[in-house]
C-alpha positions as CSV (number, residue, x, y, z in Angstrom):
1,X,11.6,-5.7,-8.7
2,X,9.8,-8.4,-7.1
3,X,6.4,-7.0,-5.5
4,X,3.5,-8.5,-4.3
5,X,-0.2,-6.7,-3.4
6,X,-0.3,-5.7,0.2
7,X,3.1,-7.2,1.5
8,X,4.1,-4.9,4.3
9,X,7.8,-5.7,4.4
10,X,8.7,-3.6,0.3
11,X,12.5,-2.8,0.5
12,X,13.2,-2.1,-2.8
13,X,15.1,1.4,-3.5
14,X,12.3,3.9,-4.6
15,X,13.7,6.7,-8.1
16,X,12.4,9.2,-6.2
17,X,15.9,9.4,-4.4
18,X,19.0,10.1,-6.1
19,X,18.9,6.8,-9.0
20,X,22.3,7.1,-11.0
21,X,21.7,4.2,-13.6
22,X,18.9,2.0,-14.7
23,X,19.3,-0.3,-17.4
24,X,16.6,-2.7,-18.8
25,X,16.8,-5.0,-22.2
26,X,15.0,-7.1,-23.3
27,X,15.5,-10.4,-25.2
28,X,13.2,-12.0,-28.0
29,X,14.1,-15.6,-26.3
30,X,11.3,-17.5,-26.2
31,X,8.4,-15.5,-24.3
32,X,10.0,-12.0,-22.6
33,X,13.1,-11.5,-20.1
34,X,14.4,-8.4,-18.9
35,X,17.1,-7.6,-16.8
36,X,17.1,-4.4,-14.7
37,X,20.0,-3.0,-12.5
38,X,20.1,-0.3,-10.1
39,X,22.7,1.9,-8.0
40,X,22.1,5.1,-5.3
41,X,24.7,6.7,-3.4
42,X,23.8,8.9,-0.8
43,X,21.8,9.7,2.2
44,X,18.9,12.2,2.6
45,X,19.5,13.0,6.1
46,X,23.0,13.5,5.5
47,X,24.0,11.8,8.5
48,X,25.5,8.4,6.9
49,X,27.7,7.3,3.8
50,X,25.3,4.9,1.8
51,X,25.1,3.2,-1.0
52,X,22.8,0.5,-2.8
53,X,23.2,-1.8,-5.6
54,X,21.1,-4.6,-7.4
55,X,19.9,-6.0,-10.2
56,X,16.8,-8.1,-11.1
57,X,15.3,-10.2,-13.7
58,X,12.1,-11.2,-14.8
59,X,10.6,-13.5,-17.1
60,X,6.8,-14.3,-19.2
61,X,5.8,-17.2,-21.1
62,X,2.4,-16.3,-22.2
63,X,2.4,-19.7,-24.1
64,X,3.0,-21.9,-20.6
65,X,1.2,-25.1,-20.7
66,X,0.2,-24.3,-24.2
67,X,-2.0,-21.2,-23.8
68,X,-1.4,-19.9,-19.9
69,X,0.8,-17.4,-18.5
70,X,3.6,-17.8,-16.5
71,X,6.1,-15.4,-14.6
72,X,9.0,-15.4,-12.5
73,X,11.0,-12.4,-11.1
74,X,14.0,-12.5,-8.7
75,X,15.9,-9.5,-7.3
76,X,19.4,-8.8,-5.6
77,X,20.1,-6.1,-3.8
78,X,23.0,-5.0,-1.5
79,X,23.8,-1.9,1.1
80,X,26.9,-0.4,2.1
81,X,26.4,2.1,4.8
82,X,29.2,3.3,7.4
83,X,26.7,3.4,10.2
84,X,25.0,-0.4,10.0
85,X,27.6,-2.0,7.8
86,X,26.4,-4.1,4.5
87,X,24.3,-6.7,4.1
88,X,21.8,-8.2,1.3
89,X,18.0,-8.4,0.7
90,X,16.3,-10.8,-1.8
91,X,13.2,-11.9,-3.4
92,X,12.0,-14.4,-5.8
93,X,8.2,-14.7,-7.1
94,X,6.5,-17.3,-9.3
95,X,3.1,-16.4,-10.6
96,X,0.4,-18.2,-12.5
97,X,-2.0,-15.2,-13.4
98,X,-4.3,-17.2,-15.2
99,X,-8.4,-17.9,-15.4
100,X,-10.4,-19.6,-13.6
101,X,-7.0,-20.6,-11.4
102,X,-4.6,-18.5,-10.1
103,X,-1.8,-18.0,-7.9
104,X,1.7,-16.5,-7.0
105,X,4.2,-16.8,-4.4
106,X,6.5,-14.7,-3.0
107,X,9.7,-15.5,-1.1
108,X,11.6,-12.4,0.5
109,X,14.6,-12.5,2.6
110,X,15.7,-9.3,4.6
111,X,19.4,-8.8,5.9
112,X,19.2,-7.2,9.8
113,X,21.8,-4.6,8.7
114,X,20.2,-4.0,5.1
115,X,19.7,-0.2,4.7
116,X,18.3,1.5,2.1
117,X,18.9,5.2,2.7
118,X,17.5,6.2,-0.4
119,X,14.1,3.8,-0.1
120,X,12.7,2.8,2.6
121,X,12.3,-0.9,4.7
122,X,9.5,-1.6,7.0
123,X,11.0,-4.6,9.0
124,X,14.7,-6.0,8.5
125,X,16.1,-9.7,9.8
126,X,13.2,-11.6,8.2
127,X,12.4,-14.2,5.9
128,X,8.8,-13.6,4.5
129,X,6.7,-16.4,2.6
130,X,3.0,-14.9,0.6
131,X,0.9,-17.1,-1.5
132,X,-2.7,-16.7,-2.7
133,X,-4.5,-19.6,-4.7
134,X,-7.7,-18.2,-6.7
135,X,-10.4,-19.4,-8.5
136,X,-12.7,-17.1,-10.9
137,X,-15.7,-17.5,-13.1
138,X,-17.0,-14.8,-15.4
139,X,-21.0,-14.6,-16.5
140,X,-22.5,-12.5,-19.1
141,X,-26.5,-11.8,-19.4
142,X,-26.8,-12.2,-16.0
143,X,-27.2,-10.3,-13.1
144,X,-23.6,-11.7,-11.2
145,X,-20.5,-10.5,-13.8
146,X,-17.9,-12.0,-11.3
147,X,-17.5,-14.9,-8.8
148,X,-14.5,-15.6,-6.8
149,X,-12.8,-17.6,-4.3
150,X,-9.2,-17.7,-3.2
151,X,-7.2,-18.4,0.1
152,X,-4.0,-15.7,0.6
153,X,-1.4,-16.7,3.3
154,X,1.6,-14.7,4.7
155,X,4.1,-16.2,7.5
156,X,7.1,-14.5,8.6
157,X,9.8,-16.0,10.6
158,X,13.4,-14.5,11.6
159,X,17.0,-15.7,9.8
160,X,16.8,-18.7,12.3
161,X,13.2,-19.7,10.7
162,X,11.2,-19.1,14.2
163,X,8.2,-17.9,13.3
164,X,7.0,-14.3,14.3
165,X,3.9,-13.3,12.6
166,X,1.0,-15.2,9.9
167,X,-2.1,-14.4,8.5
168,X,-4.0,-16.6,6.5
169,X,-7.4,-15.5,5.0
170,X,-10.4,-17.3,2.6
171,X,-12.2,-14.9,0.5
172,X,-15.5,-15.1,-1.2
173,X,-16.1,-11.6,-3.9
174,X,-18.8,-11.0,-6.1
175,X,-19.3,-8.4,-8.2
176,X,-22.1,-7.4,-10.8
177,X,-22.5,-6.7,-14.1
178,X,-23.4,-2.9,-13.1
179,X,-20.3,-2.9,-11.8
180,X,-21.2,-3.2,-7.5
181,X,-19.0,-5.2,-5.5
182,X,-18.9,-7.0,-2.3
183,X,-16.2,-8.7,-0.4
184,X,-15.8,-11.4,2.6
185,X,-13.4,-12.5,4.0
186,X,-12.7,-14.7,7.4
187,X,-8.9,-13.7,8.6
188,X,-7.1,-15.8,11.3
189,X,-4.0,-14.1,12.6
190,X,-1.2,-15.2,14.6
191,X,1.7,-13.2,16.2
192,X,4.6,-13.9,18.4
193,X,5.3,-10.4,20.6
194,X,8.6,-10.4,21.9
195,X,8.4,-7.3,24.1
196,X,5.7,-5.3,25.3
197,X,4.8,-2.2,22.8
198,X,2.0,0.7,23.0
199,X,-1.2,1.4,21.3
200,X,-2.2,4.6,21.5
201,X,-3.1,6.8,24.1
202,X,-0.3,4.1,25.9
203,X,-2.4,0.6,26.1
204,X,-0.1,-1.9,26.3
205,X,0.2,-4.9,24.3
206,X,1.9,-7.5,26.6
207,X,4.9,-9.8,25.3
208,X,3.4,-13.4,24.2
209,X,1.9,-15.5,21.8
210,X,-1.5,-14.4,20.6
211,X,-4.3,-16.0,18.2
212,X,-6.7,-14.9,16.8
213,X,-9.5,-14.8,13.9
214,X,-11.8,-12.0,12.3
215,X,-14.6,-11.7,9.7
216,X,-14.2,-8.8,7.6
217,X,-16.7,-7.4,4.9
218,X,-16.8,-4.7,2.1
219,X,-19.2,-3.0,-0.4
220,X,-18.2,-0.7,-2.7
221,X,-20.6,0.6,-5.6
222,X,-20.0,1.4,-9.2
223,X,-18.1,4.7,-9.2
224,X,-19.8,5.7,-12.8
225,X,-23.3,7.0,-10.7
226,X,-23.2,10.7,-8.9
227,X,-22.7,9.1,-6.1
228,X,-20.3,6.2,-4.7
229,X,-19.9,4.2,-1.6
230,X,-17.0,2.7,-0.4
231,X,-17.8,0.7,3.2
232,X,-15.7,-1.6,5.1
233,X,-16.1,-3.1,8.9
234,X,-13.4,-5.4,10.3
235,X,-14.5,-7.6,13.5
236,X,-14.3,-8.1,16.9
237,X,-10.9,-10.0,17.9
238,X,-7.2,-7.8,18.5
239,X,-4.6,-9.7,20.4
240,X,-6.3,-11.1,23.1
241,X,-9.1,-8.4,22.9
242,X,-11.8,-6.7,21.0
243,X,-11.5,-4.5,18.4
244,X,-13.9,-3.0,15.3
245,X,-12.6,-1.3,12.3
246,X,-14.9,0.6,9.9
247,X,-13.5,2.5,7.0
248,X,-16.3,4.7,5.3
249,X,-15.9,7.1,1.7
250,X,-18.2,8.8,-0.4
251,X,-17.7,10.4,-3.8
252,X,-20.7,12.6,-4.8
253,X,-19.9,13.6,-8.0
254,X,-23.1,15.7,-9.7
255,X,-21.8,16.7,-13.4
256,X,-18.1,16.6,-14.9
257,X,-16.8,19.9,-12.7
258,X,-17.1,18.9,-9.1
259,X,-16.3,16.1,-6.6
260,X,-17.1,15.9,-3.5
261,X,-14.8,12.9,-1.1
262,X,-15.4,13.2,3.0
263,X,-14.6,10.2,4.7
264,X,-13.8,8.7,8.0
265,X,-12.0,5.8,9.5
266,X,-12.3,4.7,13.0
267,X,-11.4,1.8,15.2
268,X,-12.1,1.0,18.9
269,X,-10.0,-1.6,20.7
270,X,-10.7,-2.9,24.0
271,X,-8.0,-5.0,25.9
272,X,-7.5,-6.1,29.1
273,X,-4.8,-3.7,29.5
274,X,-6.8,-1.0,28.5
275,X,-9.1,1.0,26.1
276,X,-8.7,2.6,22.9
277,X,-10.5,4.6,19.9
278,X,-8.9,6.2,17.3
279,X,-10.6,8.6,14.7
280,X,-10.0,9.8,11.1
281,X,-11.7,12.0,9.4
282,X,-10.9,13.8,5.9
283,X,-12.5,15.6,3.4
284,X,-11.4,16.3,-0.3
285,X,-13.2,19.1,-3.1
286,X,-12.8,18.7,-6.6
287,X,-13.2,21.2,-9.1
288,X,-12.4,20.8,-12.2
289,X,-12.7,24.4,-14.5
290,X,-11.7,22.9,-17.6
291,X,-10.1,19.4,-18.6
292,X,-6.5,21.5,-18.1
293,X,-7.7,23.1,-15.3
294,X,-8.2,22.1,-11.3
295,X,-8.3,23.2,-8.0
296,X,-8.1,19.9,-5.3
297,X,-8.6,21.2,-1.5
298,X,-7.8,18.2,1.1
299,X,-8.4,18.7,4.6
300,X,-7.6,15.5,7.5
301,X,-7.9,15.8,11.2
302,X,-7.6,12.7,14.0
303,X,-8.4,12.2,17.3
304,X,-5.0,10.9,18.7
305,X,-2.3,13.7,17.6
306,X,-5.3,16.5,16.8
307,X,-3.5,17.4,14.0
308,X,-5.4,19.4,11.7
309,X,-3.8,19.3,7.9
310,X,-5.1,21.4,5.2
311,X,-3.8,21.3,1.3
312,X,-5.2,23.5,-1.9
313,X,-3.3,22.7,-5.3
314,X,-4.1,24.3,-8.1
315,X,-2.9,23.4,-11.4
316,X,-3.5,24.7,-15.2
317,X,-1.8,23.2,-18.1
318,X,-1.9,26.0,-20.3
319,X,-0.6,24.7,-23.4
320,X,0.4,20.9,-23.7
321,X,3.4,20.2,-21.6
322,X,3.2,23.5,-19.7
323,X,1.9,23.6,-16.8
324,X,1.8,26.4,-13.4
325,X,1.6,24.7,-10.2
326,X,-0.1,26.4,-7.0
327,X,-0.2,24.8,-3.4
328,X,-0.9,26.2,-0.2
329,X,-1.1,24.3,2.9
330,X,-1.1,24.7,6.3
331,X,-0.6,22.1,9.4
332,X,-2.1,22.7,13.0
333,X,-3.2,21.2,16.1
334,X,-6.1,21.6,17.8
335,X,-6.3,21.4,21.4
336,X,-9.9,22.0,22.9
337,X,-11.2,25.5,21.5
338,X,-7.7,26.5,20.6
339,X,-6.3,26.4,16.9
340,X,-2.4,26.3,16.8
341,X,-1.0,26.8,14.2
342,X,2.3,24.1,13.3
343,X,3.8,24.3,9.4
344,X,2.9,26.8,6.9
345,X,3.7,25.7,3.0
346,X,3.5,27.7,-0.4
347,X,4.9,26.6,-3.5
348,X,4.6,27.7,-6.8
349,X,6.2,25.6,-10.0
350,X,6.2,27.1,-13.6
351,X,6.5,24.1,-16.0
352,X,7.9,24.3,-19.6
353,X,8.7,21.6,-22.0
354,X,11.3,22.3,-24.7
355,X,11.1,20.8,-28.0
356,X,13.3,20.5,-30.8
């Protein structure tokens, strides 16, 4: 199906539901085609009759131009549900993944009615446009491994082509040959807001037409040392406020059997309207007894909803394709001193592969 990196509007029907039939052949024409098809029936809630049907095709020619890739994908899908009625969602993308110049672009079309029970949609009645443009350069015996530019842009209008949201962004990333990374990026923004909505903690965002640009910066390190950063600040502008993003994770990592992850995300926002900071923070253990043996504990708590979540999974392959499966959570708020206690979870899965 047609995907692109970071589009927020992905409709396509997901296996995890109940997929009755996909095909795919290919054709030695040329370069590579294939043609997929897909079909679900039913409704996890139980609360509709649904049902979703499609087909795609995509198509390479790594010989394009004489020695450059080209791709093209389009999809067609269709609901039928008793509750929103039927209607279509489609996509087409052209890409040109190629050094030193690159680009793609993505055109996605979104019924209002289109329901995928057995996915999930993000936004309906839209028509979305994504493009990036890139330019790299490689070096070898020098400090600098990578260098690269590109420009990305996303608008996003209704059926009747007025425009509701558009981000367009220039990058600059650099990476070295010991594997470090840094990114920057300078991110104008644009969005049309047709009623007013709520931030948390109930700031209000008031109906409008807002601008506005931001400088965003990352540095992540190479994850082969014992220990890894992973840093990221977004700045200052939000609507027709302030607001700073930061986004920071560690992985200490000290021989092959342990890992250590804690992390934290946060983000202040200051509008006329109002004041708001949300934090995030979550911590994850590793241990790994053997290579077919591990133990992952996750534990996440924010601000907003003080909802505490805690996860242990433990999991030991003991022969190939066997496998027992142990996990143990537990879901609570916090209010002041007070631990409540919400959702309790145990689960235990014995594995076995039969072979003949």
């Amino acid at each position: 199906m047609v995907r692109r990196r970071g589009s927020s509007t992905d409709n396509t029907p997901t296996s995890g539901g109940q997929l009755l039939s996909v095909v795919r052949v290919t054709h030695p024409i040329l370069a590579e085609s294939k043609f997929g098809f897909i079909f679900t029936n039913g409704d996890p809630t139980g609360g509709t009759k649904n049902t979703v049907a499609g087909a795609d095709f995509q198509y390479m020619d790594s010989n394009f131009l004489g020695s450059k890739i080209f791709t093209t994908d389009v999809f067609y899908d269709r609901s039928f549900s008793n509750k929103k009625g039927d209607d279509d969602s489609r996509a087409l993308a052209i890409g040109f993944p190629n050094e030193p110049w690159g680009g793609d672009f993505v055109f996605k079309q979104i019924g209002k009615n289109f329901q995928p029970a057995l996915g999930f949609i993000n936004r309906t009645n839209i028509r979305q446009y994504d493009g990036i443009v890139s330019h790299l350069n490689r070096y070898r015996g020098t400090f600098l491994n990578q260098l690269e530019f590109d420009t990305d842009y996303e608008f996003v209008t209704d059926l009747q082509d007025r425009l509701e949201s558009r981000s367009n962004d220039v990058v600059a990333r650099a990476a070295s040959a010991a594997g470090d990374e840094i990114i920057f990026k300078l991110i104008n923004s644009a969005e049309n807001v047709p009623a007013r909505f709520f931030l948390p903690k109930n700031v209000p965002v008031l109906r409008g037409a807002y601008d506005w640009t931001n400088v965003y910066a990352r540095f992540r390190s190479f994850d082969g040392r014992p220990l890894q950063i992973d840093a990221e600040v977004t700045c200052c502008s939000f609507y027709n406020g302030h607001s700073v993003h930061t986004k920071i994770g560690l992985l200490y990592r000290p021989n092959a059997y342990f890992e250590l992850l804690p992390s934290y995300e946060g983000t202040s926002i200051d509008l006329p309207t109002g004041r708001v900071d949300i934090h995030l923070l979550a911590l994850e253990t590793i241990v790994n007894f053997m290579p077919d043996m591990s133990l992952d504990i996750q534990g996440q708590f924010d601000n907003i909803s003080r909802n505490f979540a805690f996860l242990a999974r433990y999991r030991w392959e003991y022969e190939p394709g066997n496998e027992l499966f142990i996990a143990l959570g537990q879901g609570a708020i916090i209010a002041e001193s007070a631990f409540l206690a919400q959702r309790s979870l145990f689960t235990i899965r014995l594995g076995h592969t039969f072979r003949f």
